[in-house]
C-alpha positions in Angstrom: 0.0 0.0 0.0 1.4 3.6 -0.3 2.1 5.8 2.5 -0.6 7.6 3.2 0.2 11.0 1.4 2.7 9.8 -0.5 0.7 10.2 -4.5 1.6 8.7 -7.9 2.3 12.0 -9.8 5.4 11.5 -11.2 4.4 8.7 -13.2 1.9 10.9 -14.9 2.6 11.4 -19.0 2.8 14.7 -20.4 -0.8 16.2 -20.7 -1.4 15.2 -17.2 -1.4 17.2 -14.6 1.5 17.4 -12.0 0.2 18.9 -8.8 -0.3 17.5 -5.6 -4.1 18.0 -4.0 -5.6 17.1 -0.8 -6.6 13.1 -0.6 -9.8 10.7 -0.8 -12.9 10.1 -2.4 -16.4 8.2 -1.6 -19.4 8.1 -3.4 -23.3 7.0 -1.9 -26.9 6.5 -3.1 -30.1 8.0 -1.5 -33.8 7.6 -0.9 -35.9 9.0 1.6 -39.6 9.3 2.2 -41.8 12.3 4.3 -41.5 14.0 7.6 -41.8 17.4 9.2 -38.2 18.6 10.0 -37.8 19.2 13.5 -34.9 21.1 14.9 -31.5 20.5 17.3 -30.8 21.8 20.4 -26.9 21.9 20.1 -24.5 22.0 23.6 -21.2 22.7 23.7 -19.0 21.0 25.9 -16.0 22.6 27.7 -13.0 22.0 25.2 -11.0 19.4 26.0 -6.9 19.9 26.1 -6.2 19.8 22.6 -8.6 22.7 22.0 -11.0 20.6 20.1 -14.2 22.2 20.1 -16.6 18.7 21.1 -20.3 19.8 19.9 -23.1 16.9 20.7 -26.6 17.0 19.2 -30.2 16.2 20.5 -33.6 16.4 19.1 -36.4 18.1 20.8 -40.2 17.5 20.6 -40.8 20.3 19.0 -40.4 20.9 15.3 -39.4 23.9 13.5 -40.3 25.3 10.0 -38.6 23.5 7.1 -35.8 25.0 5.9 -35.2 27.2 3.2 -33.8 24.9 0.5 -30.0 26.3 -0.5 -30.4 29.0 1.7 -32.0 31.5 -0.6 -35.5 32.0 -2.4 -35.0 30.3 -5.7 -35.4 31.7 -9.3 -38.4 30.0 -10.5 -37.3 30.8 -14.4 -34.0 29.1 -13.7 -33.1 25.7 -15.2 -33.2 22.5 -13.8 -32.3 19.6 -15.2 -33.6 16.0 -14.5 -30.6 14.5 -12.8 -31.0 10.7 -11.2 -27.9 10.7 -9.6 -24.9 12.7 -8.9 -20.9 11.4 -7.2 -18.2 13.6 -5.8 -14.6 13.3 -6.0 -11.4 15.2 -4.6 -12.5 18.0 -6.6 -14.4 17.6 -8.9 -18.4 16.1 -9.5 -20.3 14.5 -12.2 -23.7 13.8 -12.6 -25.9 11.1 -14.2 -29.3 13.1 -16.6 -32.0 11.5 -17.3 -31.6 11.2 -21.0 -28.6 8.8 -20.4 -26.0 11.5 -20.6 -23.4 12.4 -17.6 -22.2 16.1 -17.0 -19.3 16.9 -14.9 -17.6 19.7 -13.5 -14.5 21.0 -11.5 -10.7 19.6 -10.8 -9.6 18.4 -14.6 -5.7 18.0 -14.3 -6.3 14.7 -15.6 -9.6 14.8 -17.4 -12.1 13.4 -15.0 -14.7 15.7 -16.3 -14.5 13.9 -19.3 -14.5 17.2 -21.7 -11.3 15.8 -24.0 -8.9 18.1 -22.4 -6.7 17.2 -19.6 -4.0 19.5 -17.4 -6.0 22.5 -15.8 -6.5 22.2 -12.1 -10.0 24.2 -13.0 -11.5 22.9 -15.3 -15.5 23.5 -16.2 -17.0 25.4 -13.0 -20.8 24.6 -14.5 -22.1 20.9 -15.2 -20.8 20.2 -18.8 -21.7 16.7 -20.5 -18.9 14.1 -20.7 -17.9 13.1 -24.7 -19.2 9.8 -26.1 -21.1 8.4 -23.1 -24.9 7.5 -24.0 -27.1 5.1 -22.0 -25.5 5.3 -18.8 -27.2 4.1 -15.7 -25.1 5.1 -13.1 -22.2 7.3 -12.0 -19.2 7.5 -10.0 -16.2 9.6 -9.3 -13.1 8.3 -8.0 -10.1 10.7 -6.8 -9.3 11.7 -9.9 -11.2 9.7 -12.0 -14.5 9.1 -13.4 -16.8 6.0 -15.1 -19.9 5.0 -15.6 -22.4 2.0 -16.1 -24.1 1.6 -18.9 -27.6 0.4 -19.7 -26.0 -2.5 -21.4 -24.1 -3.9 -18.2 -20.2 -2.4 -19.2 -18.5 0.8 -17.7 -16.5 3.6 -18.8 -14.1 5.4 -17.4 -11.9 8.6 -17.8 -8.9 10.4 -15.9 -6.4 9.7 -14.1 -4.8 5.9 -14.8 -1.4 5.7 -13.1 -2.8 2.9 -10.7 -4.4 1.0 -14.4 -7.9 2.2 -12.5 -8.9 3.0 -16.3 -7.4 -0.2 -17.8 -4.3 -1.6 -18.0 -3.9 -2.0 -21.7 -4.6 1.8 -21.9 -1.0 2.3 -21.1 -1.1 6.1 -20.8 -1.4 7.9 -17.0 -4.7 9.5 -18.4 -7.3 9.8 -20.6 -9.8 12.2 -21.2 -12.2 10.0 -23.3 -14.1 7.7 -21.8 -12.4 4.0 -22.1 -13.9 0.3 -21.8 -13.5 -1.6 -18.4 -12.4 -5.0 -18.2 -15.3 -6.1 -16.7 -18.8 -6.5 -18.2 -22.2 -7.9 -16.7 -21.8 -4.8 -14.4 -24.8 -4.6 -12.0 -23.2 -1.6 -9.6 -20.1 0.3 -9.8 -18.1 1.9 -6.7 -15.1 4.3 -7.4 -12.0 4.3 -4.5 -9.3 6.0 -4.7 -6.8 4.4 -7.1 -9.3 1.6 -7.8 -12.5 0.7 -9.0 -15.0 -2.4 -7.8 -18.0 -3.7 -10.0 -20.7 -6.3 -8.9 -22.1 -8.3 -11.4 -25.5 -9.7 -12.5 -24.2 -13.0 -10.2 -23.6 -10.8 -7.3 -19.9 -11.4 -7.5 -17.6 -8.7 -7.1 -14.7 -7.9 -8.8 -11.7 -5.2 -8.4 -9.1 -3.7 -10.4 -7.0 -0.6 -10.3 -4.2 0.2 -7.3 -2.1 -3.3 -6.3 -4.3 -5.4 -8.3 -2.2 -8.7 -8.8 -0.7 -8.6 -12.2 -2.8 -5.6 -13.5 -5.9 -7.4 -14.0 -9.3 -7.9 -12.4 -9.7 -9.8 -8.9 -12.8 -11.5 -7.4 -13.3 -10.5 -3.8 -13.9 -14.3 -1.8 -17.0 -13.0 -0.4 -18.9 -15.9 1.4 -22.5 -15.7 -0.7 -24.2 -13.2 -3.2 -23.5 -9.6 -3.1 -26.2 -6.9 -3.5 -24.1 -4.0 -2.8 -20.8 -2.8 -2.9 -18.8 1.0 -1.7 -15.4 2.0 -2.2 -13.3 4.3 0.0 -9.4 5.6 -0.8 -8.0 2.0 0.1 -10.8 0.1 1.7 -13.9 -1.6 -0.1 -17.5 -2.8 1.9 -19.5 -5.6 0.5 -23.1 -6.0 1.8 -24.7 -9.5 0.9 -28.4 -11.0 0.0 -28.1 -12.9 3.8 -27.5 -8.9 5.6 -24.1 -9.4 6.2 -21.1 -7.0 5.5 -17.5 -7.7 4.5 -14.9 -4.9 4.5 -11.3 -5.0 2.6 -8.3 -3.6 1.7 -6.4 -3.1 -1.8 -3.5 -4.9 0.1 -5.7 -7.1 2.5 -8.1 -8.8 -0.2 -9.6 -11.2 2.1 -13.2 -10.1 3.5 -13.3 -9.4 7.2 -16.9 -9.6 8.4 -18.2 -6.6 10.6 -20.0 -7.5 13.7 -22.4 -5.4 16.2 -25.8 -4.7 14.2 -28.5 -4.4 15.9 -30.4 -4.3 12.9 -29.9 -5.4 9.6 -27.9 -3.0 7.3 -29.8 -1.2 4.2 -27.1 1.2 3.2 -23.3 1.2 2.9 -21.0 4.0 3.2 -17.2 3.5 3.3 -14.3 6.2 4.3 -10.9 5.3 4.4 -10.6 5.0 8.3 -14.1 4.1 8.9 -17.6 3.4 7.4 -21.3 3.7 8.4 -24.4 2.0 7.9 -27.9 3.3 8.0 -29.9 0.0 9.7 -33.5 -1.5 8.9 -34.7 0.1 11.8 -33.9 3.6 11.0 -30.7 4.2 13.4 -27.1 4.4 11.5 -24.3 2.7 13.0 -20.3 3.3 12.4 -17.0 1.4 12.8 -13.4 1.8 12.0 -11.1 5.2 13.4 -13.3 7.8 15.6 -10.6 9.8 16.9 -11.8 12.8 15.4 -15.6 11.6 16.0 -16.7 10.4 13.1 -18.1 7.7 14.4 -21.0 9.8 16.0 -20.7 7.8 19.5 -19.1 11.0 21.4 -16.6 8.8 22.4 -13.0 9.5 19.7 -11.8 6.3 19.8 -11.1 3.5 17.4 -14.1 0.7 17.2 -13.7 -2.5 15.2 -17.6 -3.7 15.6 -20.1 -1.2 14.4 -22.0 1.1 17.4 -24.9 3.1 17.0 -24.9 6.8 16.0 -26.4 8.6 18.9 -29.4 10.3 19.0 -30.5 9.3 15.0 -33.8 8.0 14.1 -35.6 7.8 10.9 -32.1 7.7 9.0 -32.9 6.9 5.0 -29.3 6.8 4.1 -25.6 7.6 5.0 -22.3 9.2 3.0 -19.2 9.3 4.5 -15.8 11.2 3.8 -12.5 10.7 5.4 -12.8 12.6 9.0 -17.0 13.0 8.6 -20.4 11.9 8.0 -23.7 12.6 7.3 -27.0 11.1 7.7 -30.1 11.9 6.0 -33.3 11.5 8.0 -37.0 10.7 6.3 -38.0 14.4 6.9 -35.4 15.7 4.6 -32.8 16.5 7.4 -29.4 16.3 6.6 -26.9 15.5 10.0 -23.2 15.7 10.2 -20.8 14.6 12.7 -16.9 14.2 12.5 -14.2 16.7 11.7 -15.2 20.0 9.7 -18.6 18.3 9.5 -20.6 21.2 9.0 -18.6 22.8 5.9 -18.6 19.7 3.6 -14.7 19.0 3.8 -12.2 18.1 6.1 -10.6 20.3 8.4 -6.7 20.4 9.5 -7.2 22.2 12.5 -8.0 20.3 15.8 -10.6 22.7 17.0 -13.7 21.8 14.7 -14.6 18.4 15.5 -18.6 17.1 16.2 -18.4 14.2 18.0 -22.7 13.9 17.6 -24.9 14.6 14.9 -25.7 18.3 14.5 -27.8 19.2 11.5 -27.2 21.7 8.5 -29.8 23.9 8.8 -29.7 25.9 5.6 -29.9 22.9 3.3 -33.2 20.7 2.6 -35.2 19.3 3.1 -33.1 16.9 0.8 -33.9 13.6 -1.3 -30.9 12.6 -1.8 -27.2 13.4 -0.3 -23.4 13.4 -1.4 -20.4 14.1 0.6 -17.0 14.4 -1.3 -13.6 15.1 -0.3 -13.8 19.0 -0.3 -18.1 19.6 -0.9 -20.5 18.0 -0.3 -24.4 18.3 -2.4 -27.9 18.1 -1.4 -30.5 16.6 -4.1 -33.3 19.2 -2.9 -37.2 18.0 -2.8 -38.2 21.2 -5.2 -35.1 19.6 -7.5 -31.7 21.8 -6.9 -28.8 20.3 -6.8 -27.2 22.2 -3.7 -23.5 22.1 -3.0 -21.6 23.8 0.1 -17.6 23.5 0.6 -14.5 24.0 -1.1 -15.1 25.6 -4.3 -11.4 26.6 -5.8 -11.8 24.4 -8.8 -15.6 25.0 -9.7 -16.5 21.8 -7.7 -19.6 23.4 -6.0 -21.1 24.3 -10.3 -22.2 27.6 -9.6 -20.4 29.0 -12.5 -17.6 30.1 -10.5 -14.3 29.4 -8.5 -13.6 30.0 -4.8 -14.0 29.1 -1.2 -17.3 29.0 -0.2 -16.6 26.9 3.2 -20.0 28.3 5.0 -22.8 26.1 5.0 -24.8 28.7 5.6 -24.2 29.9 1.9 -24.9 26.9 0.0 -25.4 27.5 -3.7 -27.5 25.8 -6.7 -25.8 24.0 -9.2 -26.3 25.7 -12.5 -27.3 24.1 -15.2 
């Protein structure tokens, strides 16, 4: 495995680009049903000796209006289009439309957006539709990488190849055209890091991408039929027909089973350090590395069998991100937890960690929800796309670049 911020770049061919971001990359799927949105009553605690501020969350009985969805009173005249599905990446984000097509905007040093040009750290700051992909059922972005599933069970993908992510054969560091996977029958897709896992119509799963054994695709051993799979920076979950969920590295391939449910999972979401789980009976539960309370448990410690988020009920889904995680509740709530939780990327300072579920008050209510590695996006009931969180490469596709860390001041995607 490589060191942990230690990155492939100088293996990248000339066209490619040569800097050296931040790291890590997840991607989720939603659905939700209807609920009023009540409100928090946040208490601080006294910080503890590192300075870290330690926030904890709690739900009263009393609700509160709904929020205003991205934080302003939208432009009824302005267009929306009819996206099904949308993944986040280091810095950039693409989107599956309706029609088959997939738009993508932001980071393109390598040409993850998929526009045939490759070497500008800021690339299209608006959705702009990816060359030569038609029929595509589903979308995912990797760290700086991109692919899709088609109607007609292959994938595509484009960007960054230095770990053969792409395809080995390809034998260029990038691409910006949208290239053939070595694997077909493709049920689901998930995008990691440097690698890429696909499970097929048997409900096998298969990897390829960073330390696969001699460049090519590897089954995972998994112990019965597969109905989902997720993809962190090195780490890979497998949920299976029988409710049970595997976990693996790119180095470790063999499936470790994860232990402490107290309800049957419905949703995967997988982190580097950790994952989380949104349960059958509506609670969430994490696992993995909590020291910077991403686990949701107030207590920052590691955990190895999954524990309950506290105070969650009603949860519809989970997404994860290296340091945080949010959970989207049936009324459209959208709760975060973890490091720099509430402005949709991870923080380096020590001092802006919530170690309970506190919840983003000028998003929602939401139908669907995405965190990335520097944003994160809200699929909005009225239909906005609604992104808060680093925005120097045009990840947030407002039509424009910049910081816009607040989540107070989320923004609409523009079409």
């Amino acid at each position: 495995m490589r060191p942990r911020g230690a990155w492939p770049w100088a293996a990248l061919v000339a066209g490619c680009g040569a800097a050296t971001p931040d790291v890590s990359t997840t991607s989720v799927r939603v659905q939700v049903s209807v609920q009023e949105a009540p409100a928090p009553v946040v208490l601080v605690a006294t910080p503890a000796p590192s300075a870290r501020r330690v926030v904890a969350a709690a739900r009263p009985s009393q609700p509160s209006p709904a929020p205003v969805t991205c934080g302003f009173a939208r432009d009824a005249s302005a267009p929306r289009a009819s996206f099904a599905e949308v993944s986040l990446g280091h810095g950039h984000s693409c989107a599956r439309i309706g029609d088959g097509t997939v738009r993508c905007w932001g980071w393109n040093l390598d040409g993850e957006t998929g526009n045939g040009a490759t070497g500008s750290d800021r690339g299209p700051a608006a959705p702009a539709q990816v060359r030569d992909v038609e029929g595509a059922a589903q979308v995912c972005a990797g760290f700086s990488y991109s692919c899709a599933r088609l109607r007609d069970g292959t994938a595509e993908c484009w960007g960054n190849n230095s770990n053969n992510q792409i395809r080995f054969s390809l034998r260029a560091s990038c691409t910006a055209e949208p290239v053939r996977s070595p694997v077909d029958h493709v049920r689901a897709l998930a995008c990691g890091g440097w690698h890429v896992c696909a499970l097929r119509d048997n409900g096998s799963v298969w990897c390829w991408g960073e330390e696969a054994p001699r460049y090519a695709p590897w089954q995972v051993r998994l112990p019965g039929r597969a109905v989902e799979v997720v993809a962190g920076w090195h780490r890979s979950c497998a949920r299976t027909a029988a409710g049970a969920v595997f976990c693996w590295t790119v180095t470790a391939r063999e499936p470790v089973a994860v232990q402490g449910f107290a309800s049957p999972p419905v949703q995967l979401a997988v982190a580097e350090r950790f994952a989380c789980a949104a349960l059958a009976d509506g609670t969430a539960a994490c696992w993995g590395d909590g020291y910077h309370g991403e686990l949701g448990n107030g207590a920052p410690r590691e955990r190895r069998e999954a524990a309950a988020v506290a105070g969650l009920s009603d949860v519809r889904e989970v997404s994860v991100h290296e340091g945080r995680a949010c959970a989207l509740t049936a009324d459209g709530a959208i709760w975060c937890w973890g490091q720099r939780a509430r402005h949709g990327r991870r923080g380096r300072d020590a001092d802006d960690e919530i170690v309970g579920p506190t919840r983003l008050t000028a998003v929602g209510p939401a139908e669907h929800l995405y965190v990335g590695e520097r944003h994160a996006c809200a699929h909005t009931r009225v239909g906005d796309l609604c992104c808060w969180g680093d925005n120097t490469y045009g990840q947030l596709g407002n039509n424009r670049t910049g910081s816009s860390g607040d989540p107070d001041a989320p923004s609409a995607v523009v079409w």
